[in-house]
LOBA-333100 format. One record per atom (N, C-alpha, C): atom name; residue in one letter; x, y, z. Coordinates in Angstrom, 1 decimal, decimal comma. Atoms other than C-alpha are relative to their C-alpha. Example, Ala and Ser with C-alpha at 12.3 -4.5 7.8 and 13.67 -1.06 7.14 Angstrom:
<sites>
SITE   atomo   residuo        x        y        z
SITE       N         a      0,9     -1,2      0,0
SITE      CA         a     12,3     -4,5      7,8
SITE       C         a      0,9      1,2      0,0
SITE       N         s     -0,9     -1,1      0,0
SITE      CA         s     13,7     -1,1      7,1
SITE       C         s     -0,8      1,1      0,8
</sites>
This chain:
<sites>
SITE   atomo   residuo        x        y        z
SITE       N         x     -0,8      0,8      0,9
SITE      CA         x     22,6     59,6     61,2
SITE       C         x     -0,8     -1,3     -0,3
SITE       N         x      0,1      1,8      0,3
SITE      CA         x     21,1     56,7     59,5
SITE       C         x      0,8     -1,1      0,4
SITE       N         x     -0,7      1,3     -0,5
SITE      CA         x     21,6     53,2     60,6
SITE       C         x     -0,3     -0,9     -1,5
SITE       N         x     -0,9      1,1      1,5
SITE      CA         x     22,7     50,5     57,4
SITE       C         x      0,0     -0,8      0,1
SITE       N         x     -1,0      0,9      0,2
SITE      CA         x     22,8     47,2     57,4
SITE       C         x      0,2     -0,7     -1,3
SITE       N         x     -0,5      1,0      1,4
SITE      CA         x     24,5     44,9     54,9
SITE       C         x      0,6     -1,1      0,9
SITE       N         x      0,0      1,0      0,1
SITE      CA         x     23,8     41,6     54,8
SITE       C         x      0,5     -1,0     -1,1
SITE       N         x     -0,5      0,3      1,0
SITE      CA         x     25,5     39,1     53,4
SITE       C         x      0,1     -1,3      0,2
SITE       N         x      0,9      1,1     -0,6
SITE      CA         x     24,1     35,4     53,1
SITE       C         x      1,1     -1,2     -0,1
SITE       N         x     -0,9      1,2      0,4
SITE      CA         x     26,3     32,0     51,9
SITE       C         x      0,8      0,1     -0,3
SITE       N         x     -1,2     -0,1      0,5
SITE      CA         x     29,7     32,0     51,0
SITE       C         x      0,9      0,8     -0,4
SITE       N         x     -0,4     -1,5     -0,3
SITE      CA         x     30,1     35,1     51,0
SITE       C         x      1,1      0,7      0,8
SITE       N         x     -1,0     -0,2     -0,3
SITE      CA         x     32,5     34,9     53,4
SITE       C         x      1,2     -0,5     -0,5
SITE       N         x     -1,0      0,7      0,6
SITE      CA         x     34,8     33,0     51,0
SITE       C         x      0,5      1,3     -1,1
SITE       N         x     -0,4     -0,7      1,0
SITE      CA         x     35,1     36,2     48,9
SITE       C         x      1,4      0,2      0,2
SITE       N         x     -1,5     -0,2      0,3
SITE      CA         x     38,4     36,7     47,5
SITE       C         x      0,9     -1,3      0,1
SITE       N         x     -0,5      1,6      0,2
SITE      CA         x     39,1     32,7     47,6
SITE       C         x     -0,9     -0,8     -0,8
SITE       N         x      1,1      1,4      1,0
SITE      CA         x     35,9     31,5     46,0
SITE       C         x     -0,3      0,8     -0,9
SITE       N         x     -0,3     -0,3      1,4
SITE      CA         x     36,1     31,9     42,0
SITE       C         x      0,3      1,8      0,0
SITE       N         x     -0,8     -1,5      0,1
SITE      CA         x     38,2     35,2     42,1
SITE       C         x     -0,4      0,4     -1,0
SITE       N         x     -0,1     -0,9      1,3
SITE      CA         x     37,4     35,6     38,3
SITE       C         x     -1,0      0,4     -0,2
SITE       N         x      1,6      0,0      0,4
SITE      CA         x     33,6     35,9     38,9
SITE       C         x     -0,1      1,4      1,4
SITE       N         x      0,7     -1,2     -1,5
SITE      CA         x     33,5     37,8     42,7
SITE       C         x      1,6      0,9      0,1
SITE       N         x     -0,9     -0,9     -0,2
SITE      CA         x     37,0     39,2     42,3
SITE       C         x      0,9     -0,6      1,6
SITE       N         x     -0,9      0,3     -0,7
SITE      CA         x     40,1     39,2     45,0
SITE       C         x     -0,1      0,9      1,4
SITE       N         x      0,0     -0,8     -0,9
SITE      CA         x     38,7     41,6     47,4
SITE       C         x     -1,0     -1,1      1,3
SITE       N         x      1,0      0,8     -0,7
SITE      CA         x     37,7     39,9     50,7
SITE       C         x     -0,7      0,3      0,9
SITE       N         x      1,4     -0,9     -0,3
SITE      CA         x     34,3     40,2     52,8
SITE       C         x      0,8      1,5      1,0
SITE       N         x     -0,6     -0,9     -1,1
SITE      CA         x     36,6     41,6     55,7
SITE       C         x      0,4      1,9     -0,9
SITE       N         x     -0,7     -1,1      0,8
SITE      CA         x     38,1     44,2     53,2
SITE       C         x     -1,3      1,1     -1,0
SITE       N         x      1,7     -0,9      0,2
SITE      CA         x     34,4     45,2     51,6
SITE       C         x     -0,1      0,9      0,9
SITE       N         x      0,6     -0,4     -1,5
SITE      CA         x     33,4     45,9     55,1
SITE       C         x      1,2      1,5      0,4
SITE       N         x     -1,0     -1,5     -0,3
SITE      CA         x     36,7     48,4     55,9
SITE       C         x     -0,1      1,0     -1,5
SITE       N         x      0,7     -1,4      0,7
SITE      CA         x     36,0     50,4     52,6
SITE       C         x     -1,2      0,7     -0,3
SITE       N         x      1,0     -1,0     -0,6
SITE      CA         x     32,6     50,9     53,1
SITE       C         x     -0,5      0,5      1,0
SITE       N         x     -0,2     -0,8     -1,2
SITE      CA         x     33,0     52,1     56,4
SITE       C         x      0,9      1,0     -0,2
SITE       N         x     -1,2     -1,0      0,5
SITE      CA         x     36,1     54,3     54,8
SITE       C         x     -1,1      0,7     -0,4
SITE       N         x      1,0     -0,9      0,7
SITE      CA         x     33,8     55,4     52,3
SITE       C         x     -1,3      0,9      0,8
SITE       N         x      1,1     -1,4     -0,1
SITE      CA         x     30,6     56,7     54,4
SITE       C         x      0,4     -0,1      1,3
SITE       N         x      0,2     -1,0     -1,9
SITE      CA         x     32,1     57,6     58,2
SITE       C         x     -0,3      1,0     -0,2
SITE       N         x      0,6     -1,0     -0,2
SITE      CA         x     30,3     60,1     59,3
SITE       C         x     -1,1      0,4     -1,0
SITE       N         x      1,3      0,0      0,6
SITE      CA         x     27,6     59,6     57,1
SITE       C         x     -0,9     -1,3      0,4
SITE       N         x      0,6      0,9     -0,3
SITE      CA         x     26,1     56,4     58,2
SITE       C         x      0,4     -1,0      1,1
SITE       N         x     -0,8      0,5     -1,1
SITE      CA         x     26,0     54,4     60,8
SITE       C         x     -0,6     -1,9     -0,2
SITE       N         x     -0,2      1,5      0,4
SITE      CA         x     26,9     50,7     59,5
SITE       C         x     -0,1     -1,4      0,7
SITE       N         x     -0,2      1,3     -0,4
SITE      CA         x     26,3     47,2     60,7
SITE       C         x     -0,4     -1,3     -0,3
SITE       N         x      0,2      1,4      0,8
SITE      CA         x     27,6     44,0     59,0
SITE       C         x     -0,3     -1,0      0,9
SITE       N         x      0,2      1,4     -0,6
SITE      CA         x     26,4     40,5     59,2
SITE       C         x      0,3     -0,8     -0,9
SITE       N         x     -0,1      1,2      1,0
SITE      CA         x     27,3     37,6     57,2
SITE       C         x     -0,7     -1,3      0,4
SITE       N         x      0,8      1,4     -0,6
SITE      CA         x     25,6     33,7     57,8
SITE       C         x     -0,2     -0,6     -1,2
SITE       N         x      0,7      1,3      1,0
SITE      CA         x     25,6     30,8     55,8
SITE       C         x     -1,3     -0,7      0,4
SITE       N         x      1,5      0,9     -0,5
SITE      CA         x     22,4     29,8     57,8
SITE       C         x     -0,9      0,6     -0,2
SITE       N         x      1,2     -1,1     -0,1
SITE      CA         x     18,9     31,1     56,7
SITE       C         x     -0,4      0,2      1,0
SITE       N         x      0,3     -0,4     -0,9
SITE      CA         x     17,7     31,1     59,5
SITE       C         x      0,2      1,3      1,1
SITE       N         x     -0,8     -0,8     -0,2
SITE      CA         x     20,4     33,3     61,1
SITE       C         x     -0,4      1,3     -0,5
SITE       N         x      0,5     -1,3      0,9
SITE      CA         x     19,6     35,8     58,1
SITE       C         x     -1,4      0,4      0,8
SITE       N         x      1,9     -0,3     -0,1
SITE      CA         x     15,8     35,8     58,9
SITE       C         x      0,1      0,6      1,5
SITE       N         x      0,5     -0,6     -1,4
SITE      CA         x     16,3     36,4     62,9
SITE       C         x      0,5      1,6      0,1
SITE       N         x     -0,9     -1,8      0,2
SITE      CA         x     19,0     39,4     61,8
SITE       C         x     -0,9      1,0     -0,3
SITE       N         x      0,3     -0,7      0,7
SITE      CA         x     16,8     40,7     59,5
SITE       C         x     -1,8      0,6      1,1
SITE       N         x      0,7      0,0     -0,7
SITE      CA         x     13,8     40,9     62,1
SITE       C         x      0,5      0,6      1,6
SITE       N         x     -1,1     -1,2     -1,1
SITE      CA         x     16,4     42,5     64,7
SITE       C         x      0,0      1,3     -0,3
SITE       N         x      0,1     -0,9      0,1
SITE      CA         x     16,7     45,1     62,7
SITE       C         x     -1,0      0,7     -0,4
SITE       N         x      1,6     -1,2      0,2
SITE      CA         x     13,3     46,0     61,8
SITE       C         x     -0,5      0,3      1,9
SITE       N         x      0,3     -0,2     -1,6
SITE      CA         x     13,1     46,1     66,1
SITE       C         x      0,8      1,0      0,4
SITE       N         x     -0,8     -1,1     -0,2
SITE      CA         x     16,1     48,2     66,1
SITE       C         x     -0,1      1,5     -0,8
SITE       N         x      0,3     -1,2      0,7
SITE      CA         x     14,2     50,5     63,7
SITE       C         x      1,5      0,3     -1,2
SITE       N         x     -1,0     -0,3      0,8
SITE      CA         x     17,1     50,4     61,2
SITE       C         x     -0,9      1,0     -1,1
SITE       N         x      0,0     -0,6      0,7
SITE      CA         x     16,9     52,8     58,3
SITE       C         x     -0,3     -0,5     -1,1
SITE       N         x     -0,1      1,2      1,6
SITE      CA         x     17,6     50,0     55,1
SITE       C         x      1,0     -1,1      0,5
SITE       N         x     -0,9      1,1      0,0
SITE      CA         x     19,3     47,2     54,5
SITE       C         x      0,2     -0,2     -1,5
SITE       N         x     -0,4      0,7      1,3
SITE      CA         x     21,3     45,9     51,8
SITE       C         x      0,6     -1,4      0,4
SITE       N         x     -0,4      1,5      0,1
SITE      CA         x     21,5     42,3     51,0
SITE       C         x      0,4     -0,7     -1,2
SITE       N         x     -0,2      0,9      0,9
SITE      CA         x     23,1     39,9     49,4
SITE       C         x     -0,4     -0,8      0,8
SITE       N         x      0,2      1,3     -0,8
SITE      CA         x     21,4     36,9     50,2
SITE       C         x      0,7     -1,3     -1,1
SITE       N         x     -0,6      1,4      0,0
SITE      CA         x     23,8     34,5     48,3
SITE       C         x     -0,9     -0,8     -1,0
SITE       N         x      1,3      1,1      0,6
SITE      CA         x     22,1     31,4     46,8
SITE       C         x     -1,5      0,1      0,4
SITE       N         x      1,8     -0,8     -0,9
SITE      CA         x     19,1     32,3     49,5
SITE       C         x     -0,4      0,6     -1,3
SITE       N         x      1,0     -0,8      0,8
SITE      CA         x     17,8     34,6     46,8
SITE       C         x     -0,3     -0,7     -1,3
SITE       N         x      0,7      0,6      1,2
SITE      CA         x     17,0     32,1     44,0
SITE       C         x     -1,0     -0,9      0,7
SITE       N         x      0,8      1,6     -0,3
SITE      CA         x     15,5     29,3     46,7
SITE       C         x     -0,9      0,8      1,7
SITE       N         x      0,7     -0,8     -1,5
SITE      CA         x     14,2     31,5     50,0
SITE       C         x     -1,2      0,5      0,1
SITE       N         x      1,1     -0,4     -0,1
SITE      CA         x     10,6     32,0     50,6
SITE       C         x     -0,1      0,6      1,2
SITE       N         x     -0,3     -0,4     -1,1
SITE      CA         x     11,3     32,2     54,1
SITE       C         x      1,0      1,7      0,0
SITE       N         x     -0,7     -1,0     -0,1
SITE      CA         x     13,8     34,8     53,6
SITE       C         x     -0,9      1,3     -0,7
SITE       N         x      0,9     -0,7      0,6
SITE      CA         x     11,4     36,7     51,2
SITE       C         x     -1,2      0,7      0,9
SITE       N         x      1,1      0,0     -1,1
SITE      CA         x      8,7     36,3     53,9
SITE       C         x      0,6      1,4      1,0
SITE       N         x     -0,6     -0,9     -0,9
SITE      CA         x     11,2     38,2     56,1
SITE       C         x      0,3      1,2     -0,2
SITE       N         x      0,0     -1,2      1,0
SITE      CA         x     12,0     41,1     54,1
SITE       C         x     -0,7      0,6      0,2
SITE       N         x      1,2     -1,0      0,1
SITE      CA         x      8,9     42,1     53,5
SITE       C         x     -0,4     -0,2      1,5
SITE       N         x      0,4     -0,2     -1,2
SITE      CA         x      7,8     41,6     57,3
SITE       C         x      0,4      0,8      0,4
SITE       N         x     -1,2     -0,4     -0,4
SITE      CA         x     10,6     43,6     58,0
SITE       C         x      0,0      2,1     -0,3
SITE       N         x     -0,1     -1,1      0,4
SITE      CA         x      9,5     46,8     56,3
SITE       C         x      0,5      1,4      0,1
SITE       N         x     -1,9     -1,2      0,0
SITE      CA         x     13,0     48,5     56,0
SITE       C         x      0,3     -0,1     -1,7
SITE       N         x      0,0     -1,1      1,6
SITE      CA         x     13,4     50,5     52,3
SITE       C         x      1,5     -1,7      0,2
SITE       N         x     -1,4      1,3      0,4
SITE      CA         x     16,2     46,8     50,8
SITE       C         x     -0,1      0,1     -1,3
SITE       N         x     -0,8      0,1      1,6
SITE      CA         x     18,3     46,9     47,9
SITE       C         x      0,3     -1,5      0,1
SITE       N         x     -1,0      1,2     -0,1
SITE      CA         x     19,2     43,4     46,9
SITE       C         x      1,2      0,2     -1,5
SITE       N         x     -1,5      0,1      0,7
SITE      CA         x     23,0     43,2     45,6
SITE       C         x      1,0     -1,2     -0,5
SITE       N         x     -0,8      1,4      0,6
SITE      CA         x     24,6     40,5     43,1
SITE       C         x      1,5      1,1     -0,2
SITE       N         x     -1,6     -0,8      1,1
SITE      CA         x     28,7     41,4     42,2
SITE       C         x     -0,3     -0,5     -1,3
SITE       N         x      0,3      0,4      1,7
SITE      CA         x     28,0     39,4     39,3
SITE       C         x     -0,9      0,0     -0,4
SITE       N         x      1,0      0,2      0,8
SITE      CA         x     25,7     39,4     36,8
SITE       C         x     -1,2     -1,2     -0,2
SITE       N         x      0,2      1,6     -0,2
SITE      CA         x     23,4     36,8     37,4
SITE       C         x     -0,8      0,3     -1,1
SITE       N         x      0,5      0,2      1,0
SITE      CA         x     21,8     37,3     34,5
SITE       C         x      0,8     -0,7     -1,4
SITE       N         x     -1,3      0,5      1,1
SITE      CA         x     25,2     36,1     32,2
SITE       C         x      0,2     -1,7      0,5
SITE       N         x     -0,2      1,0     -0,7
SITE      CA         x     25,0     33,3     34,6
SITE       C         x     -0,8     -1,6      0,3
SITE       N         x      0,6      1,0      0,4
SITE      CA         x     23,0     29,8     34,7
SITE       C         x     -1,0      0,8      0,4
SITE       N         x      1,8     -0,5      0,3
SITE      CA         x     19,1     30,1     34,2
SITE       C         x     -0,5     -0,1      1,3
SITE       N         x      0,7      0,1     -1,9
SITE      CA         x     18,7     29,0     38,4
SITE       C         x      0,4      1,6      0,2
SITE       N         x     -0,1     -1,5     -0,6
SITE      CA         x     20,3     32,5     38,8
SITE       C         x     -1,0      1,0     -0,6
SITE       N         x      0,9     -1,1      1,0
SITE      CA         x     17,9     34,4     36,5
SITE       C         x     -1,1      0,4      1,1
SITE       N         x      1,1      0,1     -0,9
SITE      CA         x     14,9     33,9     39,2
SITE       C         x      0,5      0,7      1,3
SITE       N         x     -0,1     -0,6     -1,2
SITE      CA         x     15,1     36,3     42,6
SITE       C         x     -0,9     -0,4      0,7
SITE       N         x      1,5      0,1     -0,9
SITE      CA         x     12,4     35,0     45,1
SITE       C         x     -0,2      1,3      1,1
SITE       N         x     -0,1     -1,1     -1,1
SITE      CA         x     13,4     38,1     47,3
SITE       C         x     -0,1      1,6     -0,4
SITE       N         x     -0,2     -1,3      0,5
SITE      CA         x     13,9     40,7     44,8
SITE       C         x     -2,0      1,2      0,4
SITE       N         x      1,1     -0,5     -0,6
SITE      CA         x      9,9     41,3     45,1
SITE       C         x     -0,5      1,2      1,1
SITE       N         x     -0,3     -0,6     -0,9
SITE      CA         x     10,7     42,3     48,4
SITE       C         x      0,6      1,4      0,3
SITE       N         x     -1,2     -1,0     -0,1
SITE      CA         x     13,5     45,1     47,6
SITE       C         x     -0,7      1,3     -0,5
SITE       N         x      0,4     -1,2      0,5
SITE      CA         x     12,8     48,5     46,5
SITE       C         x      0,8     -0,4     -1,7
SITE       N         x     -1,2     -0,3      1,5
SITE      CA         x     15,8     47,8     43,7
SITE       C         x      1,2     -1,2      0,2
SITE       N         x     -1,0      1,1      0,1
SITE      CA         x     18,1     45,3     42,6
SITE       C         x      1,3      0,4     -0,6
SITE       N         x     -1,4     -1,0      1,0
SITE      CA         x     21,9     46,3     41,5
SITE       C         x      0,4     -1,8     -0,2
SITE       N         x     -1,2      1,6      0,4
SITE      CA         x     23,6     42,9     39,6
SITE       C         x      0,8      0,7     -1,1
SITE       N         x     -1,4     -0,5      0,9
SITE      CA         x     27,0     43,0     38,0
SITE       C         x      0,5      1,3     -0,1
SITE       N         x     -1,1     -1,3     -0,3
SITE      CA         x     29,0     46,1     39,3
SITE       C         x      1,1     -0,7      0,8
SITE       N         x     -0,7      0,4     -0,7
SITE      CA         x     30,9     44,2     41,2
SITE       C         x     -0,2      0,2      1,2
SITE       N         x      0,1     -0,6     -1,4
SITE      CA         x     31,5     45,7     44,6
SITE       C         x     -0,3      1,3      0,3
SITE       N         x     -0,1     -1,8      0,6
SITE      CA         x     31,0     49,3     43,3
SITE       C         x     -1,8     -0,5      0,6
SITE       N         x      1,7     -0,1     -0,2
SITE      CA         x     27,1     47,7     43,9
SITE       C         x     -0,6     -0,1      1,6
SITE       N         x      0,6     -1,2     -1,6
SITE      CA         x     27,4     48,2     48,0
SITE       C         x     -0,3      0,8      0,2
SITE       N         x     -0,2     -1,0     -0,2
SITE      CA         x     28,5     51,3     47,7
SITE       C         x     -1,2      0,8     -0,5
SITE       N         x      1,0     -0,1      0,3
SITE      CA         x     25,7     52,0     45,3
SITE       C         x     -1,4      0,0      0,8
SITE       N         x      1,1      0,1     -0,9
SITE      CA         x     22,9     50,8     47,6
SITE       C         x      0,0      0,9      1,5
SITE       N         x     -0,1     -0,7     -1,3
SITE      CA         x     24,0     52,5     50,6
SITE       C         x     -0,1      1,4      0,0
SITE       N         x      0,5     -1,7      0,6
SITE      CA         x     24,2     56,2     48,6
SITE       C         x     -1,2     -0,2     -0,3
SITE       N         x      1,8      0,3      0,3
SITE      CA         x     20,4     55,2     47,4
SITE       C         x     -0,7      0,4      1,4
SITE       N         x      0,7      0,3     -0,6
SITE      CA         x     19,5     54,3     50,7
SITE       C         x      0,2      1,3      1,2
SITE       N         x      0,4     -1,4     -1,1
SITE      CA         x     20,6     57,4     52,5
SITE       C         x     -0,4      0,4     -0,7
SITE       N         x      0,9     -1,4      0,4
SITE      CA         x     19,1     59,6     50,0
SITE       C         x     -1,8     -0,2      0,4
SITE       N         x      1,7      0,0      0,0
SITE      CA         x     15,6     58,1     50,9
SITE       C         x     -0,5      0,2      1,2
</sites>
């Protein structure tokens, strides 16, 4: 069984309180129990959240030790301003999707820029939350 993780960087934990009309009413806790609903017994999952880069970066260097499979991230604001985080990624070389819910392209011209995307195999923006679920079918098929 593949191992999963999804990461998930700044504020992130505010989903479902911070601007509902942009990230929607579902919160991170509630992500986490349907994409575990969705692939038991198909993968084997393990979230992280952290508003601290640093945090991200030691996670993400755990799991290239633990031999993970992929990772999907949202790294939050990290991915318009993170070199460090970028750095890590690619150090890390584990198959990463990076995952916006919103569109950051509809969104100010700082979000236009990914410093991380480089890093990813593939980038999903603006599905909403449908774009976990997406990266995680991707990433077992590979």
């Amino acid at each position: 069984m593949k191992k999963i993780a999804i990461l998930n960087g700044p504020n992130l934990d505010r989903l479902g309180k911070r601007e509902p009309e942009i990230y929607g009413s579902t919160t991170l806790a509630q992500l986490e129990e349907l994409v575990r609903a969705e692939f038991a017994g198909k993968a084997q999952l393990e979230f992280f959240q952290s508003n601290h880069e640093g945090a991200l970066i030691d996670k993400i260097a755990a799991l290239a030790d633990a031999k993970f499979d992929g990772v999907v991230i949202n790294g939050g604001a990290f991915t318009h301003t993170s070199v460090a985080l970028r750095d890590a990624l690619l150090g890390a070389h584990l198959p990463t999707i990076e995952v916006h819910i919103s569109n950051i392209y509809k969104r100010e011209d700082f979000r236009h820029k990914s410093l991380t995307a480089p890093a990813c195999i593939a980038v999903i923006t603006g599905l909403g939350l449908e774009g976990y679920f997406a990266a995680v079918r991707f990433l077992l098929k590979k």
